[in-house]
C-alpha positions as CSV (number, residue, x, y, z in Angstrom):
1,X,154.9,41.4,206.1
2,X,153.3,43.6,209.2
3,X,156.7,43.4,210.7
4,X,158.3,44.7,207.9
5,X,155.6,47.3,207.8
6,X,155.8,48.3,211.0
7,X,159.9,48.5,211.2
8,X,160.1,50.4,207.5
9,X,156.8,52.1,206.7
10,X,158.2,53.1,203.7
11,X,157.7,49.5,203.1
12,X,154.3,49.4,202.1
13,X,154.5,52.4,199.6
14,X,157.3,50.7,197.6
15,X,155.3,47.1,197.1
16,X,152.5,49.3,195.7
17,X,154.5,51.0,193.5
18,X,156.2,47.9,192.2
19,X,152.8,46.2,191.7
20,X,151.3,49.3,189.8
21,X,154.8,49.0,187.6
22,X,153.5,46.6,184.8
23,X,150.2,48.2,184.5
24,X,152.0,51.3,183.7
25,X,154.2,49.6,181.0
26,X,151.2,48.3,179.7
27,X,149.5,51.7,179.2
28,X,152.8,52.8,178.2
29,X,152.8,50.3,175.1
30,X,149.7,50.4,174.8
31,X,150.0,54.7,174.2
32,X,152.5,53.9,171.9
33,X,151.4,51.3,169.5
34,X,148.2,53.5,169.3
35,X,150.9,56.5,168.3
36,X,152.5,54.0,165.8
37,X,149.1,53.4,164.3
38,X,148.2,57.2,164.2
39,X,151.4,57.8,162.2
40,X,150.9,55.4,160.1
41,X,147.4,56.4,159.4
42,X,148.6,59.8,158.2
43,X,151.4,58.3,156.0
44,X,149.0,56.4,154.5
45,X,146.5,59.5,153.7
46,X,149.2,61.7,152.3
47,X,151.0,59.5,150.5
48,X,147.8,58.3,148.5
49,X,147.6,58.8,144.8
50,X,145.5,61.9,144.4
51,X,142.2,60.7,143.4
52,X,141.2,61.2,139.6
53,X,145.1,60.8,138.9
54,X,144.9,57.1,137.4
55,X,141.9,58.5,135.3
56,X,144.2,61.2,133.7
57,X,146.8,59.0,133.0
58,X,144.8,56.3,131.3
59,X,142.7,59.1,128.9
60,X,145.8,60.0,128.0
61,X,147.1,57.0,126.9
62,X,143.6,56.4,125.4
63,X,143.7,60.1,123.7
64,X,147.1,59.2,122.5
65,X,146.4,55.7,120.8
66,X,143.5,58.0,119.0
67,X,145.2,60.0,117.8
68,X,148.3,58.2,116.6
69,X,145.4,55.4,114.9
70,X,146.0,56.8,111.3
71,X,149.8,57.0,111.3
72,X,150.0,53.7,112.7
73,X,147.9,52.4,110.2
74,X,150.7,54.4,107.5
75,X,153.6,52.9,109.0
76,X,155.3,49.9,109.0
77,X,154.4,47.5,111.6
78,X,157.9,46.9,112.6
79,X,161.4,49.3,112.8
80,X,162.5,52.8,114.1
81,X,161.0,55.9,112.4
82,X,162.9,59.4,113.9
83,X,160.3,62.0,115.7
84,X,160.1,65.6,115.8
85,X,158.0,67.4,118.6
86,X,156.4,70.5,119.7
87,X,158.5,70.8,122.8
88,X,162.3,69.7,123.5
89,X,162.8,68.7,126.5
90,X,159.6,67.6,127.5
91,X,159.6,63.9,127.2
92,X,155.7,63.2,128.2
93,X,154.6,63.7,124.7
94,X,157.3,61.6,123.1
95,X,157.0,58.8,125.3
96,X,153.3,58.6,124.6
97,X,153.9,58.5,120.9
98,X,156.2,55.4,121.9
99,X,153.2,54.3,123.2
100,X,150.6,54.4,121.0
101,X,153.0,53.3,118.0
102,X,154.7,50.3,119.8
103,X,156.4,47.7,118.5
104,X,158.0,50.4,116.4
105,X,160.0,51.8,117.7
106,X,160.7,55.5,117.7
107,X,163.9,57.5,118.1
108,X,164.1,60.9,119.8
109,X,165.9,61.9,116.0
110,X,165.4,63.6,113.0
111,X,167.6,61.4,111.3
112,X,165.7,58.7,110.1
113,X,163.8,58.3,106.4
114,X,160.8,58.2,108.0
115,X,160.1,60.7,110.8
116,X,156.9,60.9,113.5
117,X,155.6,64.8,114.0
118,X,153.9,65.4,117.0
119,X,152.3,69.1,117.8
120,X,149.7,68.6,120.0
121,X,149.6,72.3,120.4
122,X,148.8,72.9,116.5
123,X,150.4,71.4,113.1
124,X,150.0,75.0,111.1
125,X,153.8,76.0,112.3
126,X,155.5,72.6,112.8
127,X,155.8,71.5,109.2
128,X,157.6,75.1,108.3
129,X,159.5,74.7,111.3
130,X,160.6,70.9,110.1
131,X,161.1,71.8,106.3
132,X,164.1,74.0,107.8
133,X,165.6,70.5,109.1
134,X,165.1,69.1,105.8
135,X,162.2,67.0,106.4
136,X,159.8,67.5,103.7
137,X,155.6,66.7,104.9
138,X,154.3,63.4,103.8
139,X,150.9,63.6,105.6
140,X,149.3,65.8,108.2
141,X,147.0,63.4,110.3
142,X,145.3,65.9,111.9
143,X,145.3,66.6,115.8
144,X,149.4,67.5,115.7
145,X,150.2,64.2,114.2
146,X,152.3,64.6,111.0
147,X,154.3,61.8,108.7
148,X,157.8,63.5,107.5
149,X,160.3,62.0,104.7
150,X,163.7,62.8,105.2
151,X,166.0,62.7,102.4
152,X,169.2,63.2,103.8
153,X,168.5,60.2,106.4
154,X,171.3,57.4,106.6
């Protein structure tokens, strides 16, 4: 190896180079797994339910099988009653009443003999509102929750 060092003394730079080659492929994959772990880290932290979120969600299933107790009690244990709510196009509220009255089952209609209000923002307006779509009070609950007949149901 001298002779070699002595004819090319470029010789000696180039072993030390090569040797100092997997330690720097080591660091190298070592710097990136440790990249790969930060990412992941912060994935992790944003994508994590925001806290008190599951809490919400269950009282309001609780709040909604509260107040849904006395209708359920009214209505038949098993079949499809219509429901009427305070605001169209905003399922939450129906599909909580789906919830709290399961197994019946209960169809985003009017047009059904027995029919589910639900006005959690106040029942004073919602049964003058519903007497216009021929559904005559049966009940008022309390909370929003009202039983309606309709007549002209098939």
């Amino acid at each position: 190896m001298a002779e070699v060092a002595e004819k090319h003394p470029h010789a000696r730079s180039q072993s030390s180079q090569l040797s100092a080659s997997p330690q720097r492929i080591v660091i190298g994959a070592l710097v990136v797994f440790v990249l790969c772990l930060m990412l992941s880290s912060v994935r992790v932290l944003v994508e994590a339910p925001i806290s008190g979120y599951e809490t919400d969600v269950n009282h309001a299933r609780r709040r909604s099988d509260e107040r849904f107790a006395g209708i359920k009690a009214a209505l038949p244990q098993r079949g499809v009653v219509g429901y009427v709510g305070d605001s169209p196009g905003t399922f939450a509220d129906y599909y909580l009443t789906q919830y709290a009255l399961a197994p019946l089952v209960v169809d985003y209609s009017a047009d059904h003999p027995l029919v589910v209000g639900n006005f959690p923002k106040g029942a004073q307006d919602a049964a003058r509102r519903t007497v216009a779509r021929n559904l005559e009070l049966i009940r008022d609950f309390g909370d929003g929750v009202l039983l309606f007949a309709n007549k002209g149901a098939r």
